[in-house]
VMD Tcl script that draws the C-alpha trace (Angstrom):
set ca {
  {3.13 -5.54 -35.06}
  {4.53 -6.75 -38.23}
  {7.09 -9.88 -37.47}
  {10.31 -10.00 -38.86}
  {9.32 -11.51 -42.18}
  {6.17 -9.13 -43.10}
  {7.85 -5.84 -42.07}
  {9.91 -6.63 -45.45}
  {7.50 -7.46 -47.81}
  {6.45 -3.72 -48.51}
  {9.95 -2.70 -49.23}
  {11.18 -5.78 -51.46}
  {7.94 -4.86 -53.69}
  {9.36 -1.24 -53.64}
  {12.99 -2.72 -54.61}
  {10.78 -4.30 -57.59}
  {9.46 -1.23 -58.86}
  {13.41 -0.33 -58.74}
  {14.58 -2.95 -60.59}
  {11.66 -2.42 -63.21}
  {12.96 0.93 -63.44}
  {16.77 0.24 -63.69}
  {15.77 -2.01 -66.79}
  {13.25 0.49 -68.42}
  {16.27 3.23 -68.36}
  {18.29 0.44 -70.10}
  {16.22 -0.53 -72.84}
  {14.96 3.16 -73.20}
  {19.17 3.91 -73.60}
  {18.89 1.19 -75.90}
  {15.57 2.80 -78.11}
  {13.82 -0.20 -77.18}
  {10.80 1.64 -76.22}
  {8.07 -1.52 -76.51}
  {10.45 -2.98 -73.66}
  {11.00 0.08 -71.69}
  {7.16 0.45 -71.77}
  {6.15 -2.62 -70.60}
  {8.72 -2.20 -67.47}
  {7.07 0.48 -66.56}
  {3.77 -0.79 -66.38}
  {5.65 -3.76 -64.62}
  {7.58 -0.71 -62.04}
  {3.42 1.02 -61.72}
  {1.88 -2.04 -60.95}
  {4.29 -2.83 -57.75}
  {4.23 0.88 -57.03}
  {0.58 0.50 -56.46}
  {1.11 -2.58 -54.25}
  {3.51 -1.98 -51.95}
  {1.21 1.01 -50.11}
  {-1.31 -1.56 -49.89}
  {0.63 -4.36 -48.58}
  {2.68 -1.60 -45.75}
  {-0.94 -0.93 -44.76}
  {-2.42 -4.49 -44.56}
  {0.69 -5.97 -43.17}
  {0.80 -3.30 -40.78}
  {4.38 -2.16 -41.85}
  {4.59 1.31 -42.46}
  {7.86 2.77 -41.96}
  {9.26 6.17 -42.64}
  {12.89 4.18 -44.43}
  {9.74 2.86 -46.52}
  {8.14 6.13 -47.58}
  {11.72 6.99 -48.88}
  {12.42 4.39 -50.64}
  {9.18 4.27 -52.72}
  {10.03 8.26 -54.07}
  {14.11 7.28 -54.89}
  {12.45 4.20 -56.62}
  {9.75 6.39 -57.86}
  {12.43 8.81 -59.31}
  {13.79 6.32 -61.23}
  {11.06 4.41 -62.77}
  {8.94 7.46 -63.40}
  {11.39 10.24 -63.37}
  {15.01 9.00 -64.75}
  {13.23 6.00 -67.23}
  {10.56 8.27 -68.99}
  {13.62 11.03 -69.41}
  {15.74 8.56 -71.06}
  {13.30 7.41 -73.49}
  {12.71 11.51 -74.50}
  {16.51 11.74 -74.78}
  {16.36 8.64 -77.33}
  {13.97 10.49 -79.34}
  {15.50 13.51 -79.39}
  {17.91 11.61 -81.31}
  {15.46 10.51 -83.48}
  {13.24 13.64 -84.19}
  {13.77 16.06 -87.12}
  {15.46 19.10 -86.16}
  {15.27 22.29 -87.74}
  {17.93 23.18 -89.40}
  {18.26 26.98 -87.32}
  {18.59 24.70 -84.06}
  {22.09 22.59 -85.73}
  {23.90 24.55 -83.23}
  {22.62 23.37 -80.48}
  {21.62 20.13 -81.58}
  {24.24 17.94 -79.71}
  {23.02 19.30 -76.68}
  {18.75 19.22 -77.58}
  {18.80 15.57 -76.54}
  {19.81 16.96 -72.45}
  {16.77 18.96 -71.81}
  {14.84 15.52 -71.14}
  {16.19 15.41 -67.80}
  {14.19 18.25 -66.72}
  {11.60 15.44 -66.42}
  {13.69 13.30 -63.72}
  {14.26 16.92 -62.20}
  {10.07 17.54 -61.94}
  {9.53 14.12 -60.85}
  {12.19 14.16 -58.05}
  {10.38 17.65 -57.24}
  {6.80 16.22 -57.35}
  {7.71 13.48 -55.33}
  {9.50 15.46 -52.88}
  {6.23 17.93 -52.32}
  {3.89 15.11 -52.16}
  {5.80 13.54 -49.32}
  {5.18 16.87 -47.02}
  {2.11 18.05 -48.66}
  {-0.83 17.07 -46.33}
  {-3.61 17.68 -49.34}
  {-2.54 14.80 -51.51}
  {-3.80 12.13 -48.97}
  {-7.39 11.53 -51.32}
  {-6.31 13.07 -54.51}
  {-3.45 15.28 -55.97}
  {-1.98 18.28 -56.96}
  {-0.29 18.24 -59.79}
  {0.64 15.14 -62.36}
  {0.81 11.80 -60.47}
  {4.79 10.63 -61.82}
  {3.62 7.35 -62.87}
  {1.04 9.05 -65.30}
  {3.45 11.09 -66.48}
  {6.04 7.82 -66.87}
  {2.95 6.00 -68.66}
  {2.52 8.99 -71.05}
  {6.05 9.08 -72.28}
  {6.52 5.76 -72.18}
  {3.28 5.05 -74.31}
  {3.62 7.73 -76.58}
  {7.19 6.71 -77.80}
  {5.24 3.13 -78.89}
  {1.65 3.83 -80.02}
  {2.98 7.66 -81.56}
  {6.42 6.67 -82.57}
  {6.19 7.06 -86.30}
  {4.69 10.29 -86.05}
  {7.23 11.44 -83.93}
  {9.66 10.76 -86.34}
  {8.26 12.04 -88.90}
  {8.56 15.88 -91.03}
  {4.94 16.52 -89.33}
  {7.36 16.28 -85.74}
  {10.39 18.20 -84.75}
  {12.41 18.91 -82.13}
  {10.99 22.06 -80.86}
  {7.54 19.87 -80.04}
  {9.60 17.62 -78.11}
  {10.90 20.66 -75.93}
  {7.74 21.97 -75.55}
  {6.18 18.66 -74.65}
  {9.06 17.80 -71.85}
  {8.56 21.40 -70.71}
  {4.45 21.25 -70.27}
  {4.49 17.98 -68.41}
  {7.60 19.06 -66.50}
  {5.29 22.00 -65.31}
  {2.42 19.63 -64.63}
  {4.00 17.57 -62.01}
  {4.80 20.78 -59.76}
  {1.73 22.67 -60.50}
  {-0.75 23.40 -58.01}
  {-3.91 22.06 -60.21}
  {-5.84 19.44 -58.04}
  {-6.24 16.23 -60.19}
  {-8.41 13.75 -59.13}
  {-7.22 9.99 -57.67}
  {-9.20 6.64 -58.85}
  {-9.70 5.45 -55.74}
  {-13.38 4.85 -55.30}
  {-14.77 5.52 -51.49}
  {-18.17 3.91 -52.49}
  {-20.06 2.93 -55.38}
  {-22.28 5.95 -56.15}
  {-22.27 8.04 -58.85}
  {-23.11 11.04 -57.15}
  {-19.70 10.12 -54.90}
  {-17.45 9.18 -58.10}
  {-19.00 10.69 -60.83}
  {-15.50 12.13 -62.24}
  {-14.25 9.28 -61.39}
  {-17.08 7.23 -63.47}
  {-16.95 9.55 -66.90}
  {-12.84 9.07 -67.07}
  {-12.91 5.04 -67.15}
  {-16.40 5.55 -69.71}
  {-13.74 7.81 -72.13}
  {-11.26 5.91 -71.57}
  {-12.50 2.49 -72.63}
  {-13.15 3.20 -76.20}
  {-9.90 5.05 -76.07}
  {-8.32 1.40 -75.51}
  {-9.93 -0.20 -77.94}
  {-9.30 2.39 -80.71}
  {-5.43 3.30 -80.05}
  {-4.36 0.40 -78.76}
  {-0.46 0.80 -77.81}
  {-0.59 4.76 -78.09}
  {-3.90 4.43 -75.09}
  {-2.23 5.02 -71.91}
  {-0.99 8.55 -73.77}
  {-4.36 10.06 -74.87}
  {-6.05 8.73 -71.30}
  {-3.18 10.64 -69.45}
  {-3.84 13.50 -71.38}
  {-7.99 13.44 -71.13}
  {-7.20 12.69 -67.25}
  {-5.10 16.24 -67.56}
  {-7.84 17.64 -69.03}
  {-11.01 16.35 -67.14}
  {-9.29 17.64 -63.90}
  {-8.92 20.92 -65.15}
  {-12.54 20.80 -66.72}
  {-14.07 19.66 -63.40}
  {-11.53 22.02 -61.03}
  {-11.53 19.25 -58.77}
  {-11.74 19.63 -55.15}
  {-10.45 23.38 -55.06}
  {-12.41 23.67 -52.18}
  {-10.51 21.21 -50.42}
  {-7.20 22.22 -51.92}
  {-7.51 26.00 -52.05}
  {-4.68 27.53 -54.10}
}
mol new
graphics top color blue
foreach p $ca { graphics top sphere $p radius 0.5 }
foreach p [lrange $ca 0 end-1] q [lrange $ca 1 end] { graphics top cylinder $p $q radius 0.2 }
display resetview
């Protein structure tokens, strides 16, 4: 049993991934995307921690489990919607859309809406326990929150407008609910007969580092997209 001080570890690393959050929707408010980015790697990185430490420690709890998805919503659903409704300020906008272009900036909160949904299903969906269905949030978060550095002068440019933008927060809205399995990185063993998805995505993705620098994390969430729909992986498992 967990003593008094351990049982609160897991949970004041979840309260970090909040905090990293709270500050990434600030500086993403603020168009201060490099910033916002970099707290939500910070937010991802204790996200992926404090799972681990409940289970070492031996402190699972169910007040746990909820507060990781409200923090989740936040640093992956709420900071990654703020930074679209920056852009949207941003972006060129056709001039046909001038009516409605006070309001374009709003529909990036269908993202925090997905991501509270996503995180909602995964939490009573017994097939997500190896792998998932539908886009993780943080990848998601990470896309955005990439993109807006390593693509931002493309985004602003006449080769961008705001009817992408839509279309983009509408498609990865749609991916985080979607029943397509997608494939987790944790590795059971070290065979590639085992991992072998798992082994071609980190091969792609490590010249994809080296070449795009900032914009990486965007183009591997998107050839993670697409090498789980290439590969259909584990329908069998997760039958739709």
């Amino acid at each position: 049993m967990a003593n008094c001080i351990t049982r609160h570890i897991p949970n004041t690393v979840t309260c970090c991934n909040l905090f990293c959050g709270c500050v990434a929707v600030v500086m993403a408010y603020q168009a201060n995307y490099p910033v916002a980015f970099l707290f939500i790697i910070l937010a991802a990185v204790f996200d992926f921690f404090d799972g681990m430490l409940a289970r070492a420690l031996g402190a699972y709890s169910p007040m746990g489990k909820e507060l990781d998805s409200l923090a989740d919503d936040v640093s992956f659903g709420l900071a990654p919607a703020m930074i679209v409704f920056s852009l949207f300020k941003e972006v060129h906008v056709p001039s046909f859309l001038s009516a409605i272009e006070t309001w374009l900036p709003y529909s990036a909160f269908l993202i925090a809406i997905f991501s509270a949904l996503r995180l909602a299903k995964f939490n009573i969906d017994t097939r997500q326990t190896s792998s998932f269905i539908g886009m993780p949030t943080p990848a998601n978060a990470l896309f955005w929150s990439s993109l807006a550095v390593g693509g931002y002068e493309f985004l602003i440019s006449d080769k961008f407008n705001a009817i992408y933008l839509v279309l983009l927060v509408l498609l990865t809205s749609w991916l985080l609910v979607a029943e397509i399995p997608m494939f987790s990185l944790k590795f059971k063993n070290l065979s590639w007969q085992s991992n072998k998805v798992q082994y071609i995505f980190l091969l792609v993705s490590l010249p994809l580092i080296i070449l795009l620098k900032e914009g990486c994390l965007a183009a591997i969430i998107i050839w993670y997209a697409i090498l789980s729909l290439a590969t259909g992986y584990n329908r069998k498992d997760n039958p739709n």
